[in-house]
C-alpha positions, -999 to 999 in steps of 0.1 A, spaced: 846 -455 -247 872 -442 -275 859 -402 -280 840 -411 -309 801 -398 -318 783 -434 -321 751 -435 -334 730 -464 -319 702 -483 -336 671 -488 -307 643 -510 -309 611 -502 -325 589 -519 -305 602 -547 -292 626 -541 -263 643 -574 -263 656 -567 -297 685 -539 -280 719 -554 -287 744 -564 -262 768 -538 -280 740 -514 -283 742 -519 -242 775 -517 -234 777 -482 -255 753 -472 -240 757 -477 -207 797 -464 -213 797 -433 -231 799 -396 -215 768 -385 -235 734 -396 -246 712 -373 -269 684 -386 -278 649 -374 -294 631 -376 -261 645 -383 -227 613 -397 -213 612 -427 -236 654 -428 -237 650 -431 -199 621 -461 -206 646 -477 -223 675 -473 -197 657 -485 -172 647 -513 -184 682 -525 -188 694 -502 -155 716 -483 -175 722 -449 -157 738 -423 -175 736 -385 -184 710 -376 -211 706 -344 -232 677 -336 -258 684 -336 -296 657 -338 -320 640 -321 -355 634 -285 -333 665 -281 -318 690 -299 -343 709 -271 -356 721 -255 -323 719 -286 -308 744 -298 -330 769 -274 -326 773 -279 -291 777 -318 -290 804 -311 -314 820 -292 -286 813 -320 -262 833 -342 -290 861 -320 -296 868 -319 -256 869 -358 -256 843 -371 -246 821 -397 -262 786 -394 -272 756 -415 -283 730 -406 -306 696 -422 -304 665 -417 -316 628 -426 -298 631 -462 -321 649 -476 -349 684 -461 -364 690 -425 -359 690 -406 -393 668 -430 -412 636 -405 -413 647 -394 -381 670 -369 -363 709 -374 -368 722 -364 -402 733 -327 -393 754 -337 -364 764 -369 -381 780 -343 -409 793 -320 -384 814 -347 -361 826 -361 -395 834 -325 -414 850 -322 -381 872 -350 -379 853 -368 -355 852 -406 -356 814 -414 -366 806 -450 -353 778 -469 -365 759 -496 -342 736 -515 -361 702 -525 -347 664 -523 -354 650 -507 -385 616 -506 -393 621 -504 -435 647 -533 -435 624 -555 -413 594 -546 -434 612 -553 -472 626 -587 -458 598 -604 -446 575 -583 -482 582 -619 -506 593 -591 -533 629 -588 -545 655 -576 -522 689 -568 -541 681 -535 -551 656 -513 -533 649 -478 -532 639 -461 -497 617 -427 -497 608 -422 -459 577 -405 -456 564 -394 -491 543 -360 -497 509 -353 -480 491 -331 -501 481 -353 -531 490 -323 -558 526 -336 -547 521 -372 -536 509 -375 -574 542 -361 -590 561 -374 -569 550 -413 -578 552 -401 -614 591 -397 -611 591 -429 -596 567 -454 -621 591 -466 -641 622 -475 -611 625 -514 -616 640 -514 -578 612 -521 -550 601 -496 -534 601 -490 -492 580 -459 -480 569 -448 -444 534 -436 -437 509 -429 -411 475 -448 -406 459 -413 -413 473 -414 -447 480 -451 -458 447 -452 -473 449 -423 -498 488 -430 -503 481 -465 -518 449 -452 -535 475 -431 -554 504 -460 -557 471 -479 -575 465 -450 -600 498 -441 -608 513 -472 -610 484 -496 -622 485 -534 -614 517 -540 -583 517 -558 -556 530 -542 -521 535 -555 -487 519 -534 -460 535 -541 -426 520 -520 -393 531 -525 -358 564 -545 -367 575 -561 -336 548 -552 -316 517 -571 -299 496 -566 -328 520 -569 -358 505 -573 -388 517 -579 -427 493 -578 -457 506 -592 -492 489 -595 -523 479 -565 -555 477 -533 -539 438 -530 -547 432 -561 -531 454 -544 -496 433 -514 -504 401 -535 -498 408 -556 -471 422 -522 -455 394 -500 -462 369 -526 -448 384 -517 -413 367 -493 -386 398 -482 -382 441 -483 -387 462 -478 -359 503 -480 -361 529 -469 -383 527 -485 -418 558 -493 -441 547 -499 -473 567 -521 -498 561 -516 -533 569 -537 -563 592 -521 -591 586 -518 -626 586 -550 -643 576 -534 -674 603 -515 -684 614 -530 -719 646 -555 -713 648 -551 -754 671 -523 -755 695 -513 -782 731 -528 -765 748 -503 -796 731 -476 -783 736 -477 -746 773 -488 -755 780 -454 -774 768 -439 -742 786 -450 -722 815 -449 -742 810 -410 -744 812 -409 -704 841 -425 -707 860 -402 -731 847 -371 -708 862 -383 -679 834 -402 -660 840 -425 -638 825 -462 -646 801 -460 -612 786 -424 -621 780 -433 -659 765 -465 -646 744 -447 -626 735 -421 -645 724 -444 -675 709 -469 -653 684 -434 -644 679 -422 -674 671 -454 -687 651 -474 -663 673 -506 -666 689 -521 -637 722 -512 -625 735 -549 -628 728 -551 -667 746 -513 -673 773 -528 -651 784 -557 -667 780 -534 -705 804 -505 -689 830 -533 -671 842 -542 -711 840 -507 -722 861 -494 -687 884 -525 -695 
Protein backbone atom coordinates (compact mmCIF):
# COMPACT_ATOMS: atom_id res chain seq x y z
CA UNK A 1 0.00 0.00 0.00
CA UNK A 2 1.00 3.74 -1.00
CA UNK A 3 2.22 5.29 2.75
CA UNK A 4 -0.98 6.87 3.26
CA UNK A 5 -3.20 6.88 6.86
CA UNK A 6 -6.54 5.22 5.44
CA UNK A 7 -9.36 5.25 7.54
CA UNK A 8 -11.58 2.11 6.92
CA UNK A 9 -15.42 1.99 7.43
CA UNK A 10 -16.19 -1.73 9.33
CA UNK A 11 -19.46 -3.28 9.61
CA UNK A 12 -21.83 -2.69 12.30
CA UNK A 13 -23.25 -5.74 12.70
CA UNK A 14 -23.35 -7.56 9.88
CA UNK A 15 -20.05 -9.06 8.88
CA UNK A 16 -20.82 -9.68 5.27
CA UNK A 17 -21.28 -6.04 4.68
CA UNK A 18 -16.94 -5.61 4.82
CA UNK A 19 -15.95 -4.40 1.40
CA UNK A 20 -13.65 -6.09 -0.92
CA UNK A 21 -11.45 -2.79 -0.79
CA UNK A 22 -12.05 -2.54 2.80
CA UNK A 23 -10.23 -6.24 2.60
CA UNK A 24 -7.55 -5.75 0.53
CA UNK A 25 -6.45 -2.58 2.74
CA UNK A 26 -6.70 -4.31 5.23
CA UNK A 27 -5.04 -7.12 4.76
CA UNK A 28 -2.03 -4.91 2.97
CA UNK A 29 -1.17 -2.11 5.08
CA UNK A 30 1.93 -2.06 7.75
CA UNK A 31 -0.49 -0.90 10.53
CA UNK A 32 -3.82 -1.46 12.04
CA UNK A 33 -5.09 0.60 15.04
CA UNK A 34 -8.07 0.02 15.99
CA UNK A 35 -10.42 0.80 19.18
CA UNK A 36 -10.09 -2.80 20.41
CA UNK A 37 -7.88 -5.53 19.16
CA UNK A 38 -10.04 -8.30 20.46
CA UNK A 39 -13.01 -7.46 18.22
CA UNK A 40 -10.39 -6.10 15.26
CA UNK A 41 -8.95 -9.61 15.55
CA UNK A 42 -12.89 -11.11 15.24
CA UNK A 43 -13.05 -9.36 12.32
CA UNK A 44 -9.62 -10.59 10.80
CA UNK A 45 -10.28 -13.76 11.31
CA UNK A 46 -13.18 -14.10 9.86
CA UNK A 47 -11.77 -13.06 6.51
CA UNK A 48 -8.04 -14.66 7.64
CA UNK A 49 -6.47 -11.48 7.38
CA UNK A 50 -3.24 -11.58 9.51
CA UNK A 51 -1.61 -8.55 10.17
CA UNK A 52 0.06 -6.32 13.01
CA UNK A 53 -2.50 -4.51 15.34
CA UNK A 54 -1.87 -1.63 17.76
CA UNK A 55 -4.66 0.02 20.18
CA UNK A 56 -6.07 3.55 19.50
CA UNK A 57 -9.13 4.65 21.10
CA UNK A 58 -10.97 7.71 23.24
CA UNK A 59 -8.19 6.96 26.41
CA UNK A 60 -5.26 6.90 24.62
CA UNK A 61 -5.83 9.16 21.47
CA UNK A 62 -3.69 11.94 22.17
CA UNK A 63 -0.31 10.10 22.68
CA UNK A 64 -1.53 7.61 20.61
CA UNK A 65 -1.69 9.81 17.88
CA UNK A 66 1.53 11.18 17.97
CA UNK A 67 3.24 8.10 17.57
CA UNK A 68 1.29 6.63 14.39
CA UNK A 69 2.24 9.93 12.88
CA UNK A 70 5.74 8.74 13.35
CA UNK A 71 4.95 5.34 11.96
CA UNK A 72 3.53 7.57 8.87
CA UNK A 73 6.32 9.84 8.45
CA UNK A 74 8.83 6.68 8.32
CA UNK A 75 6.63 5.23 5.38
CA UNK A 76 4.75 3.01 6.31
CA UNK A 77 0.97 2.66 5.80
CA UNK A 78 -1.66 2.53 8.41
CA UNK A 79 -5.36 1.74 8.90
CA UNK A 80 -7.65 3.21 11.25
CA UNK A 81 -10.64 1.33 12.38
CA UNK A 82 -12.96 1.51 14.89
CA UNK A 83 -15.05 -1.54 16.83
CA UNK A 84 -18.00 -0.78 13.87
CA UNK A 85 -19.08 1.64 11.42
CA UNK A 86 -16.65 4.62 10.04
CA UNK A 87 -13.94 5.79 12.27
CA UNK A 88 -14.55 9.42 13.47
CA UNK A 89 -18.29 9.51 13.14
CA UNK A 90 -19.01 9.47 17.11
CA UNK A 91 -16.03 7.43 17.35
CA UNK A 92 -12.23 7.58 17.71
CA UNK A 93 -10.23 9.06 14.62
CA UNK A 94 -10.53 12.83 14.27
CA UNK A 95 -7.20 13.82 16.20
CA UNK A 96 -4.92 11.62 14.21
CA UNK A 97 -7.01 12.25 11.07
CA UNK A 98 -5.91 16.10 11.72
CA UNK A 99 -2.47 15.22 12.66
CA UNK A 100 -1.54 12.97 9.36
CA UNK A 101 -3.24 15.69 7.36
CA UNK A 102 -1.60 19.00 9.30
CA UNK A 103 1.25 16.76 8.58
CA UNK A 104 1.23 16.30 5.05
CA UNK A 105 0.09 12.89 5.17
CA UNK A 106 -2.23 11.55 2.52
CA UNK A 107 -5.60 10.83 4.45
CA UNK A 108 -7.58 8.11 2.46
CA UNK A 109 -11.05 7.55 3.00
CA UNK A 110 -12.68 3.84 2.49
CA UNK A 111 -16.27 4.06 2.53
CA UNK A 112 -18.36 1.33 4.26
CA UNK A 113 -21.03 0.81 7.03
CA UNK A 114 -22.53 3.65 8.96
CA UNK A 115 -25.14 3.26 11.35
CA UNK A 116 -26.77 7.16 10.87
CA UNK A 117 -26.77 6.87 6.94
CA UNK A 118 -28.39 3.35 7.08
CA UNK A 119 -30.85 4.63 9.69
CA UNK A 120 -32.00 8.12 7.72
CA UNK A 121 -32.33 6.10 4.39
CA UNK A 122 -34.55 3.53 5.20
CA UNK A 123 -36.66 6.72 7.99
CA UNK A 124 -39.40 7.63 4.82
CA UNK A 125 -38.44 11.39 5.98
CA UNK A 126 -36.57 13.70 3.61
CA UNK A 127 -33.02 13.00 2.85
CA UNK A 128 -31.28 16.06 0.93
CA UNK A 129 -30.46 17.94 3.82
CA UNK A 130 -29.85 16.39 7.29
CA UNK A 131 -28.26 17.37 10.28
CA UNK A 132 -26.18 14.73 12.43
CA UNK A 133 -25.67 15.25 16.35
CA UNK A 134 -24.05 11.94 17.57
CA UNK A 135 -24.98 11.27 20.90
CA UNK A 136 -26.90 14.32 22.46
CA UNK A 137 -26.52 15.40 26.29
CA UNK A 138 -27.53 13.15 29.26
CA UNK A 139 -28.42 15.14 31.96
CA UNK A 140 -31.91 16.56 30.91
CA UNK A 141 -30.93 20.38 32.23
CA UNK A 142 -28.76 20.05 28.96
CA UNK A 143 -30.61 17.57 26.77
CA UNK A 144 -33.45 20.38 27.14
CA UNK A 145 -31.34 23.33 25.77
CA UNK A 146 -29.81 21.67 23.62
CA UNK A 147 -33.18 20.70 21.51
CA UNK A 148 -34.22 24.23 22.04
CA UNK A 149 -31.26 25.47 19.63
CA UNK A 150 -32.32 22.91 17.45
CA UNK A 151 -36.63 23.39 17.11
CA UNK A 152 -36.74 25.40 14.54
CA UNK A 153 -33.78 23.51 11.83
CA UNK A 154 -36.07 22.53 8.81
CA UNK A 155 -33.21 19.79 7.97
CA UNK A 156 -34.05 16.09 9.56
CA UNK A 157 -32.56 15.36 12.26
CA UNK A 158 -30.07 11.91 12.97
CA UNK A 159 -29.06 11.38 16.68
CA UNK A 160 -27.37 8.28 18.46
CA UNK A 161 -28.55 7.10 21.76
CA UNK A 162 -28.52 4.26 24.15
CA UNK A 163 -31.55 2.00 25.09
CA UNK A 164 -30.89 3.37 28.73
CA UNK A 165 -31.74 6.77 27.51
CA UNK A 166 -33.97 6.53 24.29
CA UNK A 167 -36.94 6.75 26.34
CA UNK A 168 -36.38 10.02 28.19
CA UNK A 169 -34.50 11.45 24.97
CA UNK A 170 -37.77 11.22 22.83
CA UNK A 171 -39.88 12.09 25.86
CA UNK A 172 -37.94 15.38 25.52
CA UNK A 173 -37.87 15.55 21.44
CA UNK A 174 -41.97 15.27 22.19
CA UNK A 175 -41.94 18.34 24.59
CA UNK A 176 -39.67 20.48 22.85
CA UNK A 177 -40.61 20.01 19.63
CA UNK A 178 -44.46 19.14 19.77
CA UNK A 179 -46.23 17.09 17.05
CA UNK A 180 -42.95 15.19 14.51
CA UNK A 181 -42.60 12.17 13.44
CA UNK A 182 -39.12 10.19 13.93
CA UNK A 183 -37.85 6.87 12.83
CA UNK A 184 -36.34 4.83 15.54
CA UNK A 185 -34.03 2.14 14.16
CA UNK A 186 -32.15 -0.46 16.88
CA UNK A 187 -29.95 -3.28 15.99
CA UNK A 188 -29.41 -2.17 12.22
CA UNK A 189 -28.08 -5.12 10.44
CA UNK A 190 -28.33 -7.36 13.13
CA UNK A 191 -30.61 -10.58 13.98
CA UNK A 192 -33.12 -8.62 15.58
CA UNK A 193 -33.21 -5.35 13.58
CA UNK A 194 -35.93 -3.34 14.19
CA UNK A 195 -37.42 0.16 12.65
CA UNK A 196 -40.45 2.08 14.23
CA UNK A 197 -42.11 5.01 12.11
CA UNK A 198 -44.92 6.98 12.85
CA UNK A 199 -45.43 10.53 15.58
CA UNK A 200 -42.91 10.29 18.13
CA UNK A 201 -45.64 9.88 20.94
CA UNK A 202 -47.08 7.06 19.22
CA UNK A 203 -42.91 5.45 19.08
CA UNK A 204 -42.92 6.57 22.71
CA UNK A 205 -45.95 4.18 23.44
CA UNK A 206 -45.32 1.30 21.53
CA UNK A 207 -41.66 1.71 23.15
CA UNK A 208 -42.62 2.19 26.64
CA UNK A 209 -44.98 -0.84 26.58
CA UNK A 210 -41.82 -2.97 26.31
CA UNK A 211 -40.18 -4.96 29.39
CA UNK A 212 -37.33 -3.88 28.10
CA UNK A 213 -34.84 -2.11 25.10
CA UNK A 214 -31.80 -3.69 24.13
CA UNK A 215 -29.32 -2.23 21.17
CA UNK A 216 -28.12 0.92 20.03
CA UNK A 217 -30.90 3.32 18.83
CA UNK A 218 -30.50 5.95 15.94
CA UNK A 219 -33.10 8.19 16.09
CA UNK A 220 -34.35 10.13 12.97
CA UNK A 221 -36.21 13.18 13.53
CA UNK A 222 -38.35 15.28 11.32
CA UNK A 223 -37.33 19.02 10.78
CA UNK A 224 -39.33 22.00 11.16
CA UNK A 225 -42.06 22.27 8.73
CA UNK A 226 -43.28 25.22 10.36
CA UNK A 227 -40.91 27.69 9.87
CA UNK A 228 -42.81 30.48 7.81
CA UNK A 229 -41.89 30.04 3.90
CA UNK A 230 -43.57 33.88 3.72
CA UNK A 231 -40.48 35.73 4.24
CA UNK A 232 -39.70 39.30 3.15
CA UNK A 233 -37.39 38.34 -0.32
CA UNK A 234 -36.39 42.58 0.17
CA UNK A 235 -35.30 41.87 3.36
CA UNK A 236 -33.23 38.82 3.11
CA UNK A 237 -31.90 40.41 -0.31
CA UNK A 238 -30.43 43.50 1.59
CA UNK A 239 -28.72 40.97 3.69
CA UNK A 240 -27.19 39.40 1.73
CA UNK A 241 -26.27 42.12 -0.31
CA UNK A 242 -24.40 43.61 2.92
CA UNK A 243 -22.27 40.19 3.04
CA UNK A 244 -21.45 40.80 -0.15
CA UNK A 245 -20.07 44.46 0.12
CA UNK A 246 -17.97 43.22 3.39
CA UNK A 247 -16.32 40.71 1.63
CA UNK A 248 -18.22 37.39 2.28
CA UNK A 249 -18.10 34.86 0.30
CA UNK A 250 -21.61 33.62 -1.31
CA UNK A 251 -21.33 29.93 0.62
CA UNK A 252 -20.74 31.62 4.24
CA UNK A 253 -23.45 34.36 3.85
CA UNK A 254 -25.63 31.60 2.54
CA UNK A 255 -24.98 29.86 5.41
CA UNK A 256 -25.01 32.21 7.87
CA UNK A 257 -28.54 33.57 6.80
CA UNK A 258 -29.88 30.20 6.14
CA UNK A 259 -29.05 29.93 10.39
CA UNK A 260 -30.17 32.85 11.45
CA UNK A 261 -33.14 32.42 9.56
CA UNK A 262 -34.40 29.00 9.65
CA UNK A 263 -35.02 28.74 5.80
CA UNK A 264 -33.40 26.19 3.79
CA UNK A 265 -30.09 26.61 2.25
CA UNK A 266 -31.58 25.87 -1.38
CA UNK A 267 -34.08 28.92 -1.22
CA UNK A 268 -30.96 31.47 0.26
CA UNK A 269 -29.06 29.88 -2.54
CA UNK A 270 -30.79 30.49 -5.51
CA UNK A 271 -31.59 34.49 -3.80
CA UNK A 272 -27.54 35.04 -3.30
CA UNK A 273 -26.54 33.28 -6.98
CA UNK A 274 -28.38 36.77 -8.67
CA UNK A 275 -26.94 38.99 -6.05
CA UNK A 276 -23.12 37.10 -6.38
CA UNK A 277 -23.83 37.43 -10.24
Amino acid sequence: MSPALYVVSTPIGNLDDITLRAIKVLSEVDLIACEDTRTTKKLLSRFQIQNRLTSYHEHNEVEKANELLGVLEGGKSVALVTDAGTPGISDPGYRIVKLASENGIPVIPVPGASAAIAALSISGLPTSSFTFLGFPPKQKKRLSEFLQRLKTYPETLVFYESPKRVIKTLELISEVFGKRNVSVSREITKMFEETLRGPVTDILSALKSRDSLKGEFVLVVEGNSEVSENIDADTVEKILLHLKIEGNSLKDSVKQVADDSGISKSRIYKMALEIWK
